[in-house]
C-alpha positions as CSV (number, residue, x, y, z in Angstrom):
1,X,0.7,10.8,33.6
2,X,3.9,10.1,35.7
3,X,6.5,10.9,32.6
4,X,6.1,14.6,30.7
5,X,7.1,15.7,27.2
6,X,10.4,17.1,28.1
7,X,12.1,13.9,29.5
8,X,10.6,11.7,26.2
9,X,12.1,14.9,24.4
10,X,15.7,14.5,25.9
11,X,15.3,10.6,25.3
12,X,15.5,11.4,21.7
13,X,18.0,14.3,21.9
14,X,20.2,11.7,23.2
15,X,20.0,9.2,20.4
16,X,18.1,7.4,21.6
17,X,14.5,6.0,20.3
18,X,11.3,5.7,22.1
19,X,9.7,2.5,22.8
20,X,5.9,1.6,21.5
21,X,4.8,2.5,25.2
22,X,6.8,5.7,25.9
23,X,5.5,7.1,22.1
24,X,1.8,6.4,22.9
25,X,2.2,8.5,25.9
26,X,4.4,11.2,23.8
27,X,1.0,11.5,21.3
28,X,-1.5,11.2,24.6
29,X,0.5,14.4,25.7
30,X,0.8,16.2,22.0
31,X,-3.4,16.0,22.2
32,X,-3.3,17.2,25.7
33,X,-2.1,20.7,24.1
34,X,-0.5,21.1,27.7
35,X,3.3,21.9,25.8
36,X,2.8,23.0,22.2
37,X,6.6,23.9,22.4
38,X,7.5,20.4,23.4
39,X,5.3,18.8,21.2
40,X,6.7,20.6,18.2
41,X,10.2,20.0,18.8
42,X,9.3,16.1,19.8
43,X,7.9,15.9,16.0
44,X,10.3,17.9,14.5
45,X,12.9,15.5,15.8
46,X,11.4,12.3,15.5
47,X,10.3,13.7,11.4
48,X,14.4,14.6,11.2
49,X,15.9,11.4,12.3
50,X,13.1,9.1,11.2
51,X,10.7,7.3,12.7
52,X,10.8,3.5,13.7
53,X,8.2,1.2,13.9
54,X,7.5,1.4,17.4
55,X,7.1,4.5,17.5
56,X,4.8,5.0,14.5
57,X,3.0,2.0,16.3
58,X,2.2,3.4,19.5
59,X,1.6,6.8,17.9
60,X,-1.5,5.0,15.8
61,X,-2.7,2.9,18.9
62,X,-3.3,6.0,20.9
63,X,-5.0,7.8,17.5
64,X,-7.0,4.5,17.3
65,X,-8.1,5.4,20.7
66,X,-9.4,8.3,20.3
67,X,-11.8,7.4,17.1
68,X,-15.1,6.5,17.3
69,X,-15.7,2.6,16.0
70,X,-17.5,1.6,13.3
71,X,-18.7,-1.8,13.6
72,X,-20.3,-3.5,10.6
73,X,-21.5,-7.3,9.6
74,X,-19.0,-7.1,6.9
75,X,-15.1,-8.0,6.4
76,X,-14.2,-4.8,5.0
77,X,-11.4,-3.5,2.6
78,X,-10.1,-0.1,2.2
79,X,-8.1,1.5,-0.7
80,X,-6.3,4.7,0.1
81,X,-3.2,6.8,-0.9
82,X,-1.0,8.7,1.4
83,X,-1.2,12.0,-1.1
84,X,1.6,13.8,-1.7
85,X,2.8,13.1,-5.0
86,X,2.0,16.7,-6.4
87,X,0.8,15.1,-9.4
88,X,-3.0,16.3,-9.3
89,X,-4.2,13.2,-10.7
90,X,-8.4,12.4,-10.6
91,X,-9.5,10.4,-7.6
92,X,-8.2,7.4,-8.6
93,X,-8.5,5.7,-5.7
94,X,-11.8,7.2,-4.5
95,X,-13.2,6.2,-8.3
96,X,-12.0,2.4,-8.2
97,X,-13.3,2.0,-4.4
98,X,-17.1,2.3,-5.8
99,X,-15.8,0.2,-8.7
100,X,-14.4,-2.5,-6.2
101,X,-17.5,-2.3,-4.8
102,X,-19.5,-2.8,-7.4
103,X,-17.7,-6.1,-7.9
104,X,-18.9,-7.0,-4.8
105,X,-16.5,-6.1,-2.5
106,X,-17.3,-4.6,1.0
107,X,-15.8,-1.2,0.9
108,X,-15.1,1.5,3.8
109,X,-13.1,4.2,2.4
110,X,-11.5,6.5,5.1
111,X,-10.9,9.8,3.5
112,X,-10.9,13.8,4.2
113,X,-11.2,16.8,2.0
114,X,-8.1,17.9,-0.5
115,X,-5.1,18.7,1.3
116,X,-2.6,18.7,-1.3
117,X,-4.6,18.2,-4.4
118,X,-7.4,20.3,-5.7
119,X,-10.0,17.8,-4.9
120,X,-9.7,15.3,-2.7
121,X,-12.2,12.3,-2.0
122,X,-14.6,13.9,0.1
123,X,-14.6,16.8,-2.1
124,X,-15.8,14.4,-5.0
125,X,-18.2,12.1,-2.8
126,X,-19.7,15.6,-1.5
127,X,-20.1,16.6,-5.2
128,X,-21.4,13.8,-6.7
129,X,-24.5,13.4,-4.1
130,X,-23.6,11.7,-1.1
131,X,-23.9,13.1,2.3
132,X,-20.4,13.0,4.6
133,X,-21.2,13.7,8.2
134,X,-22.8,10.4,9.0
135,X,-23.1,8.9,12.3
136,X,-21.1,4.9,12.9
137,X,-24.3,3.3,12.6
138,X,-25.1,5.1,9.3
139,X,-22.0,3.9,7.7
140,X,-22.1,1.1,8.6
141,X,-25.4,0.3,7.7
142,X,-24.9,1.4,3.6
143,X,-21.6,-1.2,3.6
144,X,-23.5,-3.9,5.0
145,X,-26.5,-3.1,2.5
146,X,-25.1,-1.6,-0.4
147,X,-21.2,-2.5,-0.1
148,X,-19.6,0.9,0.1
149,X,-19.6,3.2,2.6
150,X,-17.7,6.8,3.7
151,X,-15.9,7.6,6.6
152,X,-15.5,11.0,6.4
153,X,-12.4,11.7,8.7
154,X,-13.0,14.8,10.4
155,X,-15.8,13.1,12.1
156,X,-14.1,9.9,13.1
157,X,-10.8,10.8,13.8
158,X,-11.8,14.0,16.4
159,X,-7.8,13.6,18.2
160,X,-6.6,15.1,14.8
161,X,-8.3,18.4,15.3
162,X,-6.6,19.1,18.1
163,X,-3.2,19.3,16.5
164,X,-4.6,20.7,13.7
165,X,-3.2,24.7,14.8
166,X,0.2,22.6,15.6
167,X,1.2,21.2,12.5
168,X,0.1,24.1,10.6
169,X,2.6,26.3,12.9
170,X,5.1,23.7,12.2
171,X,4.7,23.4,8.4
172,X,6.5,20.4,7.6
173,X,5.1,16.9,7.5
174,X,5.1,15.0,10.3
175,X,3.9,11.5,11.6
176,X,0.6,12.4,11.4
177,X,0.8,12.4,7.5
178,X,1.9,8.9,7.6
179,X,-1.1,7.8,9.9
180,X,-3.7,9.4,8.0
181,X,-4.2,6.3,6.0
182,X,-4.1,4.0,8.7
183,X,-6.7,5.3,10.9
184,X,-9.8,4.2,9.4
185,X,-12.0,3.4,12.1
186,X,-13.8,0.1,10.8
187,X,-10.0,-1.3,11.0
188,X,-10.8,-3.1,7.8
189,X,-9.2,-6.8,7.2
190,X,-7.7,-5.9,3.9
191,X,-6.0,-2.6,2.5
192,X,-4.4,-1.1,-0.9
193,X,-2.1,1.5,0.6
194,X,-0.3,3.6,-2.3
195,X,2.8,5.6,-0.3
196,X,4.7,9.0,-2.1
197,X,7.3,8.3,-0.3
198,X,9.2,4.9,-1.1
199,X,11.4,5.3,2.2
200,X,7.8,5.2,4.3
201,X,6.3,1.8,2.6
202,X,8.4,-0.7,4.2
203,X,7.5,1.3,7.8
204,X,4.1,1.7,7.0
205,X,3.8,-2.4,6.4
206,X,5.5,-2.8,9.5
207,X,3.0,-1.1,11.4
208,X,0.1,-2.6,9.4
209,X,1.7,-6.2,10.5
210,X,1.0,-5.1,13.8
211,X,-2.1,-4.5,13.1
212,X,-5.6,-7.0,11.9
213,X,-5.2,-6.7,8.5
214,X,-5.7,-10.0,6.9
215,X,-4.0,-9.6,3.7
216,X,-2.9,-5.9,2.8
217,X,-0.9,-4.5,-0.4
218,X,1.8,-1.2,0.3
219,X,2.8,-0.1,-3.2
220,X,5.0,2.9,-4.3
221,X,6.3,3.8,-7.5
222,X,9.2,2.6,-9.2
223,X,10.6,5.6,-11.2
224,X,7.7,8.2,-10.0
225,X,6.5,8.8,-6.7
226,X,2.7,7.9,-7.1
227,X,0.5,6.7,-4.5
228,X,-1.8,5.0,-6.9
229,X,-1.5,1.8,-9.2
230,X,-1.7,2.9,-13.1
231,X,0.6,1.9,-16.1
232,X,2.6,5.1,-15.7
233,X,5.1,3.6,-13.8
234,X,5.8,-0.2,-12.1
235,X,5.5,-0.3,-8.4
236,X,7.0,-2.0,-5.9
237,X,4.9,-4.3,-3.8
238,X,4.9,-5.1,-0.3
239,X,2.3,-7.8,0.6
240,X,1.1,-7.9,4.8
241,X,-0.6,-11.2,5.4
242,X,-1.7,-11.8,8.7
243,X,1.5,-10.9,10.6
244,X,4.3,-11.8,8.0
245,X,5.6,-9.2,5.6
246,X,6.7,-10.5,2.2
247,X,9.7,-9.4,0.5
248,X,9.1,-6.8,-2.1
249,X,7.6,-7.6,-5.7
250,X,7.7,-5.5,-9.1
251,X,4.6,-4.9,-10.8
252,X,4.5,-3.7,-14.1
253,X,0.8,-3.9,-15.4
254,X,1.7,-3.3,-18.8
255,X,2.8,-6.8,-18.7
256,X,-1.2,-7.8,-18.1
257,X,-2.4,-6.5,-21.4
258,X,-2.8,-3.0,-20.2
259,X,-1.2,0.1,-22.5
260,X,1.5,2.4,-21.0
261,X,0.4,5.8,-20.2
262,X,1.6,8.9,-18.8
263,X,1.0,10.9,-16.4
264,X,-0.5,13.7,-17.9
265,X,-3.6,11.4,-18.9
266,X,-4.1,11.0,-15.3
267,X,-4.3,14.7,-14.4
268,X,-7.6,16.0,-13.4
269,X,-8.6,19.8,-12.5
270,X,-11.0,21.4,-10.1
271,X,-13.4,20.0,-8.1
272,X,-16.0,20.3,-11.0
273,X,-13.8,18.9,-13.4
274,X,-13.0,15.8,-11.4
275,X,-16.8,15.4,-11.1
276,X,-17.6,15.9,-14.6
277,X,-14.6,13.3,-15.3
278,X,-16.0,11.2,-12.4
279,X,-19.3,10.9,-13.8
280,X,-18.1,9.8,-17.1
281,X,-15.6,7.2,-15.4
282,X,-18.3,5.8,-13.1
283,X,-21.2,5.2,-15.9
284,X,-18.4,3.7,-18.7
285,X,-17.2,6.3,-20.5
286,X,-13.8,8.1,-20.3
287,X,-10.7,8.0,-21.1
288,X,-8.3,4.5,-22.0
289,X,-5.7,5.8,-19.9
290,X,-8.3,6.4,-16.8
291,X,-10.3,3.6,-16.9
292,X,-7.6,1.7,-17.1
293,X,-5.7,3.2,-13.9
294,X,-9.3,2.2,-12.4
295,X,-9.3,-1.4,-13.4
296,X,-5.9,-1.7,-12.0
297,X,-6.6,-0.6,-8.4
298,X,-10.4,-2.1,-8.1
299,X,-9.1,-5.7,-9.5
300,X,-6.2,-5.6,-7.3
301,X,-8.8,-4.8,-4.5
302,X,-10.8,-7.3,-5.1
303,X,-8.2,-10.0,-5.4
304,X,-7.0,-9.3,-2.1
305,X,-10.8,-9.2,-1.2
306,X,-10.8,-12.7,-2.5
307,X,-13.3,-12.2,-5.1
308,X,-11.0,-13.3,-7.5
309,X,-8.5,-16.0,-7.9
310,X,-5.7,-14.4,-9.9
311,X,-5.1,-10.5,-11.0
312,X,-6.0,-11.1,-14.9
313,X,-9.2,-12.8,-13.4
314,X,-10.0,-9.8,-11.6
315,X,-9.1,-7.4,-14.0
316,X,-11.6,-8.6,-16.3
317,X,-14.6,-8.5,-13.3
318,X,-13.2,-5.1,-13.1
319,X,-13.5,-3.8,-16.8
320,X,-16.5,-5.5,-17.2
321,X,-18.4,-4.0,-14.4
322,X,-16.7,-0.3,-15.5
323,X,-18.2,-1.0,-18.8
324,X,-21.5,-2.2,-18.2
325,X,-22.0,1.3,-15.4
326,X,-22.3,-0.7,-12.4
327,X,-20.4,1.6,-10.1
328,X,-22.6,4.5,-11.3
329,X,-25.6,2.4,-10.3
330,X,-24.1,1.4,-7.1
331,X,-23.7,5.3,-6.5
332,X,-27.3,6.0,-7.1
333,X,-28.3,3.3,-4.7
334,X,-26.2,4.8,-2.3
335,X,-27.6,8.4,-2.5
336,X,-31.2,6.2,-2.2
337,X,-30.3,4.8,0.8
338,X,-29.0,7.7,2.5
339,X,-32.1,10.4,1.6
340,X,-33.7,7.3,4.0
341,X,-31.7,7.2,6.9
């Protein structure tokens, strides 16, 4: 490469900000490894002053690059939360993606072990049968025949490993947290993307507008920083269609019927006691406050899927599917299909 980390690195000493081109080439270098000390002061400085757009942007092209595709028959959705929150809730989103799915939504949920939760969705996927390291073809085959799939990150997203020592040397967040959730390799058309931070939601649909998301939610909490949609707290919507970003919208789902909770009845534990609760959830038993926080996120997935007209439609697809099991016999099928690949 002509340019080198230390002139992108003055660019931004000096105020300046680097365009989608120069930061594609800043991360090509970062995963070079050639200039640890560079790269760490690059991200340091770019986590300090903020990122923009363009520079998230061309940071996620080059990531993009670096993934190996999965290509399936199916328009594909994908509900995920940036983590963070410290609240240790269940998987909520994990839970509600094999609900979606059992509405008949196609779902390809992009997801890693816990990094700041006790158990994160691979943990509980691991746990409760299913097999993670599976080739693109594997994957994509249970969406297109079951209608949920995992991509378990470590295996897709192979660039990430090799700042792995790097951002555990720097110890604060950096971009990379806010690309996790956009790098699902499918590039699915729709996405539910709960953010912790409310300051990274309106950057994070920027960047999904310049993306091929066909219609996408970005939602973060209203008085509590929460990365998933419950009654606990309203969030604050912002709705990607195509390339046009909508001005933010409140959502209180109390005002759809739904009882406020806390957040306490949202905590889970281990990774055995977000199983056990898991198992529960997924065959119709449970908690109100949980299977409620589950009917929330799967209806509002499968309204932007399209498989429902408005959100009370969906909501009652949701709670009657919950009810009736169906994403625990979804799971099973699942299990079926892979013990055959």
């Amino acid at each position: 490469m002509d340019i080198q980390l230390p002139v992108l690195l003055k660019t931004i000493v000096a105020g300046d900000t680097l365009t989608e081109k120069d930061a594609k080439t800043a991360c090509q270098l970062i995963l070079s490894g050639d200039n640890p000390a560079a790269a760490g002061a690059l991200l340091t400085l770019l986590r300090q002053r903020g990122e923009t757009v363009e520079e998230l942007s061309g940071f996620l092209t080059c990531l993009m690059d670096y993934t190996t595709p999965i290509v399936t028959q199916s328009v594909t959705l994908d509900l995920v939360g940036t983590g963070g929150d410290g609240h240790q809730t269940i998987n909520i989103s994990t839970l509600s993606a094999l609900l979606a799915a059992s509405m008949g939504v196609r779902v390809l949920k992009h997801g890693n072990r816990s990094v700041s939760s006790a158990c994160g969705s691979a943990d509980v996927l691991e746990a409760l049968g299913l097999t993670l390291e599976r080739t693109s073809a594997q994957v994509a085959h249970c969406v297109d025949r079951v209608g949920f799939g995992f991509c378990y990150a470590p295996v897709f997203n192979v660039a990430l490993a090799t700042v792995r020592a790097l951002r555990k040397a720097l110890g604060i967040p950096t971009l990379f947290n806010v690309m996790g959730p956009l790098l699902n390799p499918a590039r699915p058309a729709f996405r539910l993307v709960g953010v912790a931070n409310p300051d990274s939601a309106i950057l994070m649909a920027d960047v999904l507008a310049r993306q091929s998301t066909r219609k996408s939610w970005v939602f973060s909490g209203e008085t509590l920083a929460l990365d998933e949609l419950s009654t606990v707290t309203s969030v604050r919507v912002i709705e990607v269609v195509d390339q046009h970003i909508h001005e933010p919208v409140v959502y209180d789902f109390t005002d759809y019927g739904f009882r406020k909770t806390t957040i306490d009845e949202l905590r889970g534990g281990s990774v055995a006691e977000n199983v056990a609760l898991a198992k529960a959830l997924l065959q119709g038993r449970g908690s109100e406050a949980m299977q409620t926080a589950l009917i929330i996120n799967a209806g509002v997935a499968a309204y932007l899927y399209g498989k429902a007209d408005t959100l009370p439609q969906a909501f009652s697809q949701a709670k009657l599917a919950l009810l009736e099991g169906a994403p625990w016999i979804l799971l099973e099928t699942l299990i079926s299909l892979q013990e055959k690949q």
